[in-house]
SEZA-983455 format. One line per field, with one value per residue: residue in three letters; chain; x, y, z of N, C-alpha, C, CB in turn. Coordinates in pm, 1 decimal, decimal comma, m for minus. Last residue first. Glycine has a CB too. Layout:
REM SEZA-983455
res <- c(ALA ...) $
chain <- c(A ...) $
n_X <- c(X ...) $
n_Y <- c(Y ...) $
n_Z <- c(Z ...) $
ca_X <- c(X ...) $
ca_Y <- c(Y ...) $
ca_Z <- c(Z ...) $
c_X <- c(X ...) $
c_Y <- c(Y ...) $
c_Z <- c(Z ...) $
cb_X <- c(X ...) $
cb_Y <- c(Y ...) $
cb_Z <- c(Z ...) $
This chain:
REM SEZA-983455
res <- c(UNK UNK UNK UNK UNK UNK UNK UNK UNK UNK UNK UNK UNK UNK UNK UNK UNK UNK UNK UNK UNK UNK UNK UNK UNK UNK UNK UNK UNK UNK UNK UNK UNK UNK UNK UNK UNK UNK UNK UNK UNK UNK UNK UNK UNK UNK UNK UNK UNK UNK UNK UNK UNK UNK UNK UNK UNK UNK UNK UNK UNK UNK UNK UNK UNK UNK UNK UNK UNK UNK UNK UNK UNK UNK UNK UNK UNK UNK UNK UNK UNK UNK UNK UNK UNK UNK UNK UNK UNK UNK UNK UNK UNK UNK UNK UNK UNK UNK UNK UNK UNK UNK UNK UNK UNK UNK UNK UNK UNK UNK UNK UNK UNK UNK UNK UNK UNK UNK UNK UNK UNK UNK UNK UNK UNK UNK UNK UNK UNK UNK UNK UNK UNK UNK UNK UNK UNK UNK UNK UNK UNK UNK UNK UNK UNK UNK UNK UNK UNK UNK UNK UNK UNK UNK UNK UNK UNK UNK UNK UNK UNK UNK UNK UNK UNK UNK UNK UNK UNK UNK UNK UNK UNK UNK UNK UNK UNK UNK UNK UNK UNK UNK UNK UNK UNK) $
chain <- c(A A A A A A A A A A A A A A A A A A A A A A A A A A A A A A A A A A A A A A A A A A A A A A A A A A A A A A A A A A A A A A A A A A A A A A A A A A A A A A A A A A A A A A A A A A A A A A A A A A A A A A A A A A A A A A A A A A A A A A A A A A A A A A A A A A A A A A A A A A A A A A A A A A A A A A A A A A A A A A A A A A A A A A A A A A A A A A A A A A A A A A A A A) $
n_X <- c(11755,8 11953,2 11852,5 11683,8 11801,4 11896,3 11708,0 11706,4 11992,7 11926,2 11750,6 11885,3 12123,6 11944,7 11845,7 12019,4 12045,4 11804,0 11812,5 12035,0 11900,4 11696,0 11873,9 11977,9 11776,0 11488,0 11133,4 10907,4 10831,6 10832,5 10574,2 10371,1 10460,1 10354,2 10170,0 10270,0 10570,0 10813,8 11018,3 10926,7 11019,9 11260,6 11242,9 11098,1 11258,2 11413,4 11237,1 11227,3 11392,4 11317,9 11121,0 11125,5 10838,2 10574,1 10427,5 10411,9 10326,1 10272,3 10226,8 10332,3 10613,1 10600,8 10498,8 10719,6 10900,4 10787,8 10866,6 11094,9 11178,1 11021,7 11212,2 11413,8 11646,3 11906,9 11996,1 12184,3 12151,3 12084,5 11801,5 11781,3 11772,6 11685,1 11680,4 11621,4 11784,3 11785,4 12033,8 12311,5 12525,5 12791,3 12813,4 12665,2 12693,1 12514,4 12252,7 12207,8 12331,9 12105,9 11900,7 11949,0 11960,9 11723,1 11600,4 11685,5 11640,9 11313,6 11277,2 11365,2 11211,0 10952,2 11001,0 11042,7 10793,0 10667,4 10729,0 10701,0 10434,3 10298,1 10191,4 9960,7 9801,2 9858,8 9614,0 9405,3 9309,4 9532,3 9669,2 9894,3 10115,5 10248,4 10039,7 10084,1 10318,7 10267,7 10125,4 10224,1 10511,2 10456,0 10713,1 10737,1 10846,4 10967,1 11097,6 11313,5 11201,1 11012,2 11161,5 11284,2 11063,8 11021,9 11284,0 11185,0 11031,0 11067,1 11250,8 11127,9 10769,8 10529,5 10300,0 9949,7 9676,6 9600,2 9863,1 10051,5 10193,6 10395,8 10501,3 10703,8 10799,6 10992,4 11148,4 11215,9 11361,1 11585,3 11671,1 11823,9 12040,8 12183,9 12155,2 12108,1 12361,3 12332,5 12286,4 12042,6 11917,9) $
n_Y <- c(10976,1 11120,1 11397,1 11395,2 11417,6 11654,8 11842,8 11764,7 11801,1 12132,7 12125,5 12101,7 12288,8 12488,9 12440,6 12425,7 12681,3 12701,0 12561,0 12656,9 12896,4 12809,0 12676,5 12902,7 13048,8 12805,4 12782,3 12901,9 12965,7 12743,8 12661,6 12870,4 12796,5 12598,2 12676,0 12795,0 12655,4 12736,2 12682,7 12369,2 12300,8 12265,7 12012,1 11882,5 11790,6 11631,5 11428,7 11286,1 11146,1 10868,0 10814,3 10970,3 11126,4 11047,5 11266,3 11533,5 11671,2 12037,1 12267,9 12255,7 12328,8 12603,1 12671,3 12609,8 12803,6 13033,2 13024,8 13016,5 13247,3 13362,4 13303,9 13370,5 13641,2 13714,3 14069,0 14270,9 14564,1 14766,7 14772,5 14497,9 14437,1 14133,3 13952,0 13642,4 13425,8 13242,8 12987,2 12883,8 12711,2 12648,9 12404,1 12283,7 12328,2 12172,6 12189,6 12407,4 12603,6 12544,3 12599,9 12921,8 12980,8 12925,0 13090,7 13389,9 13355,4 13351,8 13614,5 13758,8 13690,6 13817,1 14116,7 14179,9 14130,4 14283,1 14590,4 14557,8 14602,8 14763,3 14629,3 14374,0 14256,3 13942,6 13684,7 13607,1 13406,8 13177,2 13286,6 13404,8 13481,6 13245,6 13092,0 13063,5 12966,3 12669,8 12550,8 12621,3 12523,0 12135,0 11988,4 11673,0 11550,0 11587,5 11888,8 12121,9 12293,0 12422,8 12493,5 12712,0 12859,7 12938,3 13074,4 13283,2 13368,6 13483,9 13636,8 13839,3 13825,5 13736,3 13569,0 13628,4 13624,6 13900,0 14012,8 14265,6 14392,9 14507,5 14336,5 14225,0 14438,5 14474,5 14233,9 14250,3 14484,7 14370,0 14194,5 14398,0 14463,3 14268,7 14037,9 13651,6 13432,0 13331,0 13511,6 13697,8 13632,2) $
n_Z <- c(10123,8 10244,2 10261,8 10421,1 10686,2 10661,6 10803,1 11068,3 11127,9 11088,2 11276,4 11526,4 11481,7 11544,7 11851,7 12048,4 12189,2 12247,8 12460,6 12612,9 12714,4 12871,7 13118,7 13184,9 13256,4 13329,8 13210,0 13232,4 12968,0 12829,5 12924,3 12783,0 12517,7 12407,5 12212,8 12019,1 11874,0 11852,8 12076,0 12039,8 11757,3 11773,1 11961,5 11752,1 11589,2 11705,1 11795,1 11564,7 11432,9 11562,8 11375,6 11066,8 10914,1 10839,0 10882,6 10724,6 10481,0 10507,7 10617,4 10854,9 10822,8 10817,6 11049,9 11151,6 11103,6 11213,3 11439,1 11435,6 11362,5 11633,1 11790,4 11850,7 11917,3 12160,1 12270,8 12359,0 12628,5 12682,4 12742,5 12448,5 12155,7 11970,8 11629,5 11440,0 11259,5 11037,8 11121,5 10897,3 10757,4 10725,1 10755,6 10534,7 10248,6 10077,2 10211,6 10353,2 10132,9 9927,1 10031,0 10080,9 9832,7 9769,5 9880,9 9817,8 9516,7 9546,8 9669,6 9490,8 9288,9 9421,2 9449,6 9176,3 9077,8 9264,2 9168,2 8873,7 8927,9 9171,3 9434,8 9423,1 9633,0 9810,3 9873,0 10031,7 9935,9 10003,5 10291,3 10424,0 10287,8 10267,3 10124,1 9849,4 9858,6 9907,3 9745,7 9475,3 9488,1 9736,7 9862,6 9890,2 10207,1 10471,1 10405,7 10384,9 10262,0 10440,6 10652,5 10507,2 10454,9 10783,6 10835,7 10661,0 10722,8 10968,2 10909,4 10783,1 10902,5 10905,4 10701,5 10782,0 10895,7 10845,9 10674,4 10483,9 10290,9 10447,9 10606,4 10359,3 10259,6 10482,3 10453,8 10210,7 10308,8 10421,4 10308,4 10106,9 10283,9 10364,2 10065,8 10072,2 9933,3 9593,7 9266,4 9054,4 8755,8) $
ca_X <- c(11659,3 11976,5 12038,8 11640,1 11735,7 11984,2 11735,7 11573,6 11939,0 12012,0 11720,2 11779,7 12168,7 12044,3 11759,1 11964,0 12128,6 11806,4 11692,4 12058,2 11987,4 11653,7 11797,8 12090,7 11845,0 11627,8 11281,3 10950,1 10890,0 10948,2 10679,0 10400,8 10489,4 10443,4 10099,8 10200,5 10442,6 10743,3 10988,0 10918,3 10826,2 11202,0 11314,2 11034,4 11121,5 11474,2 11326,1 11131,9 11426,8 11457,9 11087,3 11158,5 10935,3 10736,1 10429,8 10545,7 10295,1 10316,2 10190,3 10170,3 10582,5 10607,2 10423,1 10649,3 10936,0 10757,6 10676,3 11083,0 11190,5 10992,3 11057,4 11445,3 11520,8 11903,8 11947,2 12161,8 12214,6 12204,1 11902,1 11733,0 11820,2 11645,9 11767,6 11618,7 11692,5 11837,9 11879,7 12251,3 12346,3 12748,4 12871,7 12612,1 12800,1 12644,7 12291,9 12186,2 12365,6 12297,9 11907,9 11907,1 12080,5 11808,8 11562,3 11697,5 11714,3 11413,7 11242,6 11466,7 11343,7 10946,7 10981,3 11155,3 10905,5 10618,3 10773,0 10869,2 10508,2 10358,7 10144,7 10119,4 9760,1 9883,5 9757,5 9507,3 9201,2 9507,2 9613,5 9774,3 9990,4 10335,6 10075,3 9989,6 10337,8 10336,3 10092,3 10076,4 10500,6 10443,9 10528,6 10791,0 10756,7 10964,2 10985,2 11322,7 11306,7 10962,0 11050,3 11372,0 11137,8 10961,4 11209,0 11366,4 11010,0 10942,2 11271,1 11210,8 10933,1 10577,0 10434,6 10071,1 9760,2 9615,9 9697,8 10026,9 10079,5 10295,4 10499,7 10592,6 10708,1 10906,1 11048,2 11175,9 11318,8 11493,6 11677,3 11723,6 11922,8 12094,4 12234,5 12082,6 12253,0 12421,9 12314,6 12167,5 11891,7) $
ca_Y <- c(10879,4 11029,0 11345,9 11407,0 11283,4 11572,5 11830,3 11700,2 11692,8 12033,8 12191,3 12012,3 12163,3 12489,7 12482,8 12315,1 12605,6 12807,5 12515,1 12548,2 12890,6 12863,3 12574,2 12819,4 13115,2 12851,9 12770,0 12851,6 13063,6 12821,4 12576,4 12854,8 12933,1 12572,1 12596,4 12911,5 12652,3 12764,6 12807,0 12407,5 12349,0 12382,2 12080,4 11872,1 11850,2 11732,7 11528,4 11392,4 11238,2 10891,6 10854,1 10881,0 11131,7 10989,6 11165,6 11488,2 11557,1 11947,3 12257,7 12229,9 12208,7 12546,2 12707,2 12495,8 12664,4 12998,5 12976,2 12854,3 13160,7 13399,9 13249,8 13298,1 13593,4 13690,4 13928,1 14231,7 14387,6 14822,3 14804,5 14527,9 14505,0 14246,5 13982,7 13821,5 13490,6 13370,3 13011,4 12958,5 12669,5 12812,9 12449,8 12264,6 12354,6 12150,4 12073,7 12326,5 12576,0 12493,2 12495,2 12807,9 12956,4 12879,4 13017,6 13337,3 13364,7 13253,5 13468,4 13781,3 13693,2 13700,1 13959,9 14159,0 14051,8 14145,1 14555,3 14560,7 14458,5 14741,4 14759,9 14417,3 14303,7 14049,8 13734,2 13713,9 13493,8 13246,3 13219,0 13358,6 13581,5 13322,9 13048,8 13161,2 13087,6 12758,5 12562,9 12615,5 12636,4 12272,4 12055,1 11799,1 11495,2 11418,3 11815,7 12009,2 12253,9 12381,2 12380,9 12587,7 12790,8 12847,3 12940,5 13165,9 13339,1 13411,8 13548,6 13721,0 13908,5 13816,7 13582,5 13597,7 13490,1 13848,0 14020,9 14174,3 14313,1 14644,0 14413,1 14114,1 14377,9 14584,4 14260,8 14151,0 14474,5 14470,4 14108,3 14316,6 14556,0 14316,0 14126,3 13830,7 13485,9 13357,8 13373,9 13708,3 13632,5) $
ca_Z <- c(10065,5 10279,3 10185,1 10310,1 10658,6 10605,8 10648,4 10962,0 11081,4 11003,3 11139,4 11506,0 11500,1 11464,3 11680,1 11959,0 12069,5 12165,6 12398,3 12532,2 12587,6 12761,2 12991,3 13124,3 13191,5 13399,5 13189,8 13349,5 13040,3 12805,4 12940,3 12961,8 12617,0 12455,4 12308,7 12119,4 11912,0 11757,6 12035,8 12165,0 11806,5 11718,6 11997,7 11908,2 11572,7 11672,3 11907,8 11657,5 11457,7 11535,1 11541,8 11153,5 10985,7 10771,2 10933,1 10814,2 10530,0 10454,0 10480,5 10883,4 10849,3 10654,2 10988,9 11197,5 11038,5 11028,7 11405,1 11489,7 11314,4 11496,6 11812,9 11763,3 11947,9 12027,6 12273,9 12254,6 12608,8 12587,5 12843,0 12636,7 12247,9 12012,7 11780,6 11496,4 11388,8 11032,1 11086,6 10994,8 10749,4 10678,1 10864,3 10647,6 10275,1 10006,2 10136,8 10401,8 10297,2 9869,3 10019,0 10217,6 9922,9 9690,2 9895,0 9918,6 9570,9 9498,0 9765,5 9617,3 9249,2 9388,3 9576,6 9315,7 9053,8 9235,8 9332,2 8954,1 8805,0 9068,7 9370,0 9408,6 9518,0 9799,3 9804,7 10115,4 9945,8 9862,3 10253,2 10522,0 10289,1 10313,7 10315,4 9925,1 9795,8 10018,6 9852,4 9499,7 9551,2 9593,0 9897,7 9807,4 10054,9 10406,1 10450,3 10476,5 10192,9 10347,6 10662,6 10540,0 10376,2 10673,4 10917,6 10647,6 10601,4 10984,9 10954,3 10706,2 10865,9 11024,3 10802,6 10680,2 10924,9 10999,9 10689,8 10566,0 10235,2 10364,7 10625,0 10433,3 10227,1 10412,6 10586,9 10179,8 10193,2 10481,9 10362,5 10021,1 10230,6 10484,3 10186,9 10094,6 10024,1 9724,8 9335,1 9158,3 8899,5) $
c_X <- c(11666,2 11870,8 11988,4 11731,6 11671,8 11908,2 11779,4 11572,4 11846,2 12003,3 11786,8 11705,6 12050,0 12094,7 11871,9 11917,6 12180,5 11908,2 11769,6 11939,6 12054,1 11746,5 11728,1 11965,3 11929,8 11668,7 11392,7 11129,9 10905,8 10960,7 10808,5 10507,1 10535,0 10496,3 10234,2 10196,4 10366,7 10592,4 10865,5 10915,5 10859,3 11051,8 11285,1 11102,5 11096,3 11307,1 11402,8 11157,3 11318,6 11487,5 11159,6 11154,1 10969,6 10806,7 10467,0 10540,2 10419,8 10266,4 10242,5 10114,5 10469,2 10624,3 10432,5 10525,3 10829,1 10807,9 10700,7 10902,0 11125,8 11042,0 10986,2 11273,4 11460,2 11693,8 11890,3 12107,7 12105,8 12263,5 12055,9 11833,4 11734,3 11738,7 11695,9 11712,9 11733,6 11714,3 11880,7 12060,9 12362,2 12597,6 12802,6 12663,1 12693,1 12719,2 12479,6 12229,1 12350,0 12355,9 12022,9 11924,8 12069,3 11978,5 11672,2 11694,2 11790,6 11531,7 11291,5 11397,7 11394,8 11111,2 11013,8 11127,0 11057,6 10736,8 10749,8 10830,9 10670,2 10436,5 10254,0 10087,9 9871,6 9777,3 9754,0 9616,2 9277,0 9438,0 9590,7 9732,6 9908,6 10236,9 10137,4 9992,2 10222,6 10367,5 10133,3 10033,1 10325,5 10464,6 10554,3 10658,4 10747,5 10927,9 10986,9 11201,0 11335,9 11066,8 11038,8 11305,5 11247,9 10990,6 11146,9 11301,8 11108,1 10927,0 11210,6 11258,9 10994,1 10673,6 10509,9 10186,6 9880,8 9696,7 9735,9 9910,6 10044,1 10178,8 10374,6 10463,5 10604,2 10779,9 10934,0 11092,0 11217,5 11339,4 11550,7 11670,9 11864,9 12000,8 12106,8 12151,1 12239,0 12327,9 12408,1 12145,6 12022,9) $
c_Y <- c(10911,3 10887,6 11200,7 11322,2 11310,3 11459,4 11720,3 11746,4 11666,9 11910,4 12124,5 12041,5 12057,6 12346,2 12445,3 12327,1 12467,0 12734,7 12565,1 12500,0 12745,6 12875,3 12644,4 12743,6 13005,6 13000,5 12863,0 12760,4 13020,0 12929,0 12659,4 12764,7 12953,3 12652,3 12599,1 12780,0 12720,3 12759,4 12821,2 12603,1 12382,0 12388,3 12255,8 12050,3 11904,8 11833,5 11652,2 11472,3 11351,0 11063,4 10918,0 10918,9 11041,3 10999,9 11052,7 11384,3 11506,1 11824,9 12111,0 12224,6 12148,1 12348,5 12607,0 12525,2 12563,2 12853,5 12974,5 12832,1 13019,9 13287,4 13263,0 13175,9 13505,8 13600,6 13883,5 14127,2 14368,9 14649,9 14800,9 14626,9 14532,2 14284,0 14170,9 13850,4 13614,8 13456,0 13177,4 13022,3 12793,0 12827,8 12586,8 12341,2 12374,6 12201,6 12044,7 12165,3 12409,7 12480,9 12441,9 12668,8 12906,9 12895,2 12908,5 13202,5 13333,9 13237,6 13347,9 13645,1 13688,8 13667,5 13843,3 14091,2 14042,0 14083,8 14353,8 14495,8 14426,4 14565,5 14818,9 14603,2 14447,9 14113,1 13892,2 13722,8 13632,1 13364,7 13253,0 13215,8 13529,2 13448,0 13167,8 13213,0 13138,1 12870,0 12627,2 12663,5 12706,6 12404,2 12193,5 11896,1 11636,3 11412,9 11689,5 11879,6 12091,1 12277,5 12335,6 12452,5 12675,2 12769,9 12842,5 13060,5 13228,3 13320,4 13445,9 13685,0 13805,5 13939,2 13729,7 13621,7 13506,0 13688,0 13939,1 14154,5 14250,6 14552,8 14530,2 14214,3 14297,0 14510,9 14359,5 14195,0 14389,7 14471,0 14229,4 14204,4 14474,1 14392,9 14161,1 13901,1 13665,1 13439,6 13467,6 13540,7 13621,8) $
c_Z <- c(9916,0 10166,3 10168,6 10200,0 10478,2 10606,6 10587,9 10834,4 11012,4 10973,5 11051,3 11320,4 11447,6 11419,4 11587,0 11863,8 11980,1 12076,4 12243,8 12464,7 12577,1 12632,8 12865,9 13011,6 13083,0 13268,5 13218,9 13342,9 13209,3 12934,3 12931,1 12967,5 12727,9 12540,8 12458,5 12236,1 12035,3 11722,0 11953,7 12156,1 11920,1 11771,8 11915,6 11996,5 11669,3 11637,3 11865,5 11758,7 11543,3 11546,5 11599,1 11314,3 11084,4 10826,2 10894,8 10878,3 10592,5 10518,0 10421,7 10702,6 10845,7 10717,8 10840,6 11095,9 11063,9 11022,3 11259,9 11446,8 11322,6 11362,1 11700,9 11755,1 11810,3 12024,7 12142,6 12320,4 12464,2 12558,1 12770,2 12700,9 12407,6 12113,7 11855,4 11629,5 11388,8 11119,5 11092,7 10991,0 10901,9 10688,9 10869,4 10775,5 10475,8 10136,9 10074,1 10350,6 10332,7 10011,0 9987,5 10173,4 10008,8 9770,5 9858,3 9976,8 9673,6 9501,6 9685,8 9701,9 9403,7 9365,2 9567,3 9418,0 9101,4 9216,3 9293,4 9044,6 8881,5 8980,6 9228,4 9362,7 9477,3 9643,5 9827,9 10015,6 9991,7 9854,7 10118,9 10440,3 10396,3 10344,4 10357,9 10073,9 9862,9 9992,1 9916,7 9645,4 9523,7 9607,9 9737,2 9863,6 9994,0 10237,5 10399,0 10470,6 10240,2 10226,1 10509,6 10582,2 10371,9 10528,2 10823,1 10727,2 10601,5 10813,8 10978,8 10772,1 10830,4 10945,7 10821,3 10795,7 10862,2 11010,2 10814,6 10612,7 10338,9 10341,3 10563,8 10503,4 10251,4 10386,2 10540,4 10346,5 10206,0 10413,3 10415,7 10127,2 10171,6 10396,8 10247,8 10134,7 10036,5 9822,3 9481,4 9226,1 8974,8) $
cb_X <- c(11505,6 11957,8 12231,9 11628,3 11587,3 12112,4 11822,5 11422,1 11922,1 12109,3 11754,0 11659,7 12208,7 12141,0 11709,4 11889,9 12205,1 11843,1 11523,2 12115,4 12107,5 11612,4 11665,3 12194,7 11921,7 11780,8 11296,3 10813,0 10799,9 10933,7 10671,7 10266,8 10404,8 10500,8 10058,4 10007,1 10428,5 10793,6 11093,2 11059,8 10676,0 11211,8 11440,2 11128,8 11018,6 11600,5 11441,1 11044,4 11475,2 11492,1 11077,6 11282,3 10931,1 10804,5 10355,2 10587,3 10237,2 10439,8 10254,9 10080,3 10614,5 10810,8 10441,6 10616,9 11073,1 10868,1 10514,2 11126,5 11276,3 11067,5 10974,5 11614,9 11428,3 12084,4 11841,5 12256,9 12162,8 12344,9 11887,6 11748,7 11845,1 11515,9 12008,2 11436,7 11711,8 11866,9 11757,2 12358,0 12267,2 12791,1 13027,6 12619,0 12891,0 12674,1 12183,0 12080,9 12239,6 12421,9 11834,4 11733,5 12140,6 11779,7 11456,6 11644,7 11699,5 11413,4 11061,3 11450,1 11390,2 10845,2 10857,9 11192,0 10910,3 10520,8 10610,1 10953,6 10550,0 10444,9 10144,7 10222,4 9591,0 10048,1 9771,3 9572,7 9083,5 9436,1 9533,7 9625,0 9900,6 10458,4 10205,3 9872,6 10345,2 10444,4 10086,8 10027,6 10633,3 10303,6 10500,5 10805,0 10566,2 10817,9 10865,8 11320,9 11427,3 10903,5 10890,3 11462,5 11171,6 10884,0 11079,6 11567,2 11023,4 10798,7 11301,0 11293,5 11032,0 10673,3 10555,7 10084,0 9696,0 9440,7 9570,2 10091,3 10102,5 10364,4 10606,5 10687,6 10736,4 10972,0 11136,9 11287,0 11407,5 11565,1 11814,2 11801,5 11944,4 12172,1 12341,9 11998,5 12290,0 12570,7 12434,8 12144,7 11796,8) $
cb_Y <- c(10893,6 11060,1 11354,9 11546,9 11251,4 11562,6 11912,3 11736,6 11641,8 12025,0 12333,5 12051,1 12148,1 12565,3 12687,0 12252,3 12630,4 12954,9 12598,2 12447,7 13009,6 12979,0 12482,0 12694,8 13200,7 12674,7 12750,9 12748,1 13193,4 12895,8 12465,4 12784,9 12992,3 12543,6 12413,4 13003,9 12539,2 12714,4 12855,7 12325,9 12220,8 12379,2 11996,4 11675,0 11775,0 11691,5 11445,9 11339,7 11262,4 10826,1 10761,0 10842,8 11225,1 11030,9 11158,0 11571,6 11472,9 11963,3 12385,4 12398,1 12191,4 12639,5 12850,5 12489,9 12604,8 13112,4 13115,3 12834,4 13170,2 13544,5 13322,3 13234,0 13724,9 13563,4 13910,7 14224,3 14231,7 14959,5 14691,8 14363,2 14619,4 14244,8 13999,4 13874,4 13429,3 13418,9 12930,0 13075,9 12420,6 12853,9 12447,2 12139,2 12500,5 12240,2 12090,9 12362,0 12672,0 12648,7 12471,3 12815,1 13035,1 12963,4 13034,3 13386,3 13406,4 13241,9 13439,3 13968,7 13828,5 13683,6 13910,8 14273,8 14064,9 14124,9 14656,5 14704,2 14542,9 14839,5 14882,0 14296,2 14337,1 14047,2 13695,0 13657,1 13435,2 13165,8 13200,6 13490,6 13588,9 13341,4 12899,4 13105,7 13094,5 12717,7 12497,2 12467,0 12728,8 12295,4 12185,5 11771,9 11411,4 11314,1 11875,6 12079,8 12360,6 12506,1 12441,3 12624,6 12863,0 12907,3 12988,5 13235,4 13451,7 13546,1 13572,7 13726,7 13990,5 13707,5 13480,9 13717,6 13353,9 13833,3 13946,2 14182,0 14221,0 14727,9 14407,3 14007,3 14354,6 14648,6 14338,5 14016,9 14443,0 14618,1 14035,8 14242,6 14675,5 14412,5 14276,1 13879,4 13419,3 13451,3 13231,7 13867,6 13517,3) $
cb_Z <- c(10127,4 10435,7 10323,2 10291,4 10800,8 10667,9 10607,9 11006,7 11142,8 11038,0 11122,9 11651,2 11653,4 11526,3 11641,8 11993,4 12094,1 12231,4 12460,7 12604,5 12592,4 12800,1 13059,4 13261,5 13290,2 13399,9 13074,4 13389,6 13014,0 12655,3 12839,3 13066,2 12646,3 12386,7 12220,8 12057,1 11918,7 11695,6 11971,2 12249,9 11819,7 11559,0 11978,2 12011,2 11545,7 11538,4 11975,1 11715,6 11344,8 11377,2 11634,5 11110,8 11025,3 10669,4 10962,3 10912,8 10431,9 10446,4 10400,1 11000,9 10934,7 10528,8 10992,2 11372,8 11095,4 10891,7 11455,6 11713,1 11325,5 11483,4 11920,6 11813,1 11992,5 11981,7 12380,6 12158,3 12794,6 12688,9 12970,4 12754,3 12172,5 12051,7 11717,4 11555,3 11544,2 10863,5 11212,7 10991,8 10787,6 10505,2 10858,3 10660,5 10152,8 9846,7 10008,1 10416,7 10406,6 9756,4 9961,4 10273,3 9963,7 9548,7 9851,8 9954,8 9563,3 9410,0 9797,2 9714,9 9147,3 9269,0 9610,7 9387,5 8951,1 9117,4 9502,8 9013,8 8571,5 9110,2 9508,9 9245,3 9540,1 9801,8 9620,1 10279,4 10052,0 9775,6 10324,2 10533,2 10146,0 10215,4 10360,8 9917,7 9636,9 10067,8 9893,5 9477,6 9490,5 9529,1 10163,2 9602,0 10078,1 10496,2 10420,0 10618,5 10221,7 10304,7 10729,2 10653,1 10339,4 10646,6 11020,8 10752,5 10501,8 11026,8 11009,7 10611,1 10991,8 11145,6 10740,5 10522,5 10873,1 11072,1 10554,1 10646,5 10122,3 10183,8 10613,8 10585,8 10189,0 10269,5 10727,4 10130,9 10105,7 10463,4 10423,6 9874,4 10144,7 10614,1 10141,0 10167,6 10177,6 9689,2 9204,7 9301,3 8938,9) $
């Protein structure tokens, strides 16, 4: 198995896929995957890959039905992979921890969009038992669910220009900590 993070083609790839097997609750795109895996890396208590291999489909009743042995065992290899670098980031080398948001074009302006990430991380947060989490860090929680939860919408979109991008450049920062409370126990 290759070590170190995706390139852009096996990052496409892995969208392809989400993409071809997708049902009404599975994730989005790999970004919707990175979110989650990093939930899932991050969580007070181990969550199995029982639980969060099906999640990425919706649900068990929604696995895919691979259309070859290859295509399976490249998913599978490129989500260990991937996974596995999100966790050496987040654990050995914290400066190189980037969440890996999308970005869309407006009118020839790049914008960066990071709603997608923020619903898989909350997605791989709802698979787990987070009420451990010190009070301490809920704000960092707080701060990703604000993108990551539908409930929150109308709140975002009465936000300034300035307060949307300092929402935006808290994610980063709020990911890290509720990793590192892990370092710590």
């Amino acid at each position: 198995m290759q070590q170190g993070p995706l390139t852009e083609e096996q990052l496409e790839w892995l969208d392809d896929m989400l993409l071809k097997y997708a049902t009404e609750d599975s994730l989005m795109d790999a970004s919707e995957l990175d979110g989650m895996l990093t939930a899932i890396l991050s969580a007070p208590e181990q969550i199995s890959p029982g639980v969060w291999l099906p999640a990425i489909w919706g649900n068990d009743d929604e696995m895919p039905e691979w259309e070859s042995e290859e295509e399976f065992q490249n998913f599978h290899d490129l989500l260990a992979q991937h996974m596995n670098d999100i966790v050496e980031r987040l654990t050995a080398y914290p400066d190189q921890f980037d969440p890996l948001f999308g970005s869309h074009t407006v009118h020839g302006e790049e914008f960066t969009v990071v709603e997608e990430w923020c619903v898989g991380y909350m997605k791989g947060v709802d698979l787990g038992d987070w009420s451990s989490l010190p009070a301490s860090l809920q704000p960092a929680l707080d701060v990703i669910a604000l993108h990551g939860r539908e409930e929150n919408i109308s709140r975002l979109e009465k936000f300034t220009v300035e307060e949307y991008e300092k929402s935006v450049a808290a994610i980063r920062p709020a990911a890290l900590s509720l990793h590192a409370k892990q370092l710590i126990h």
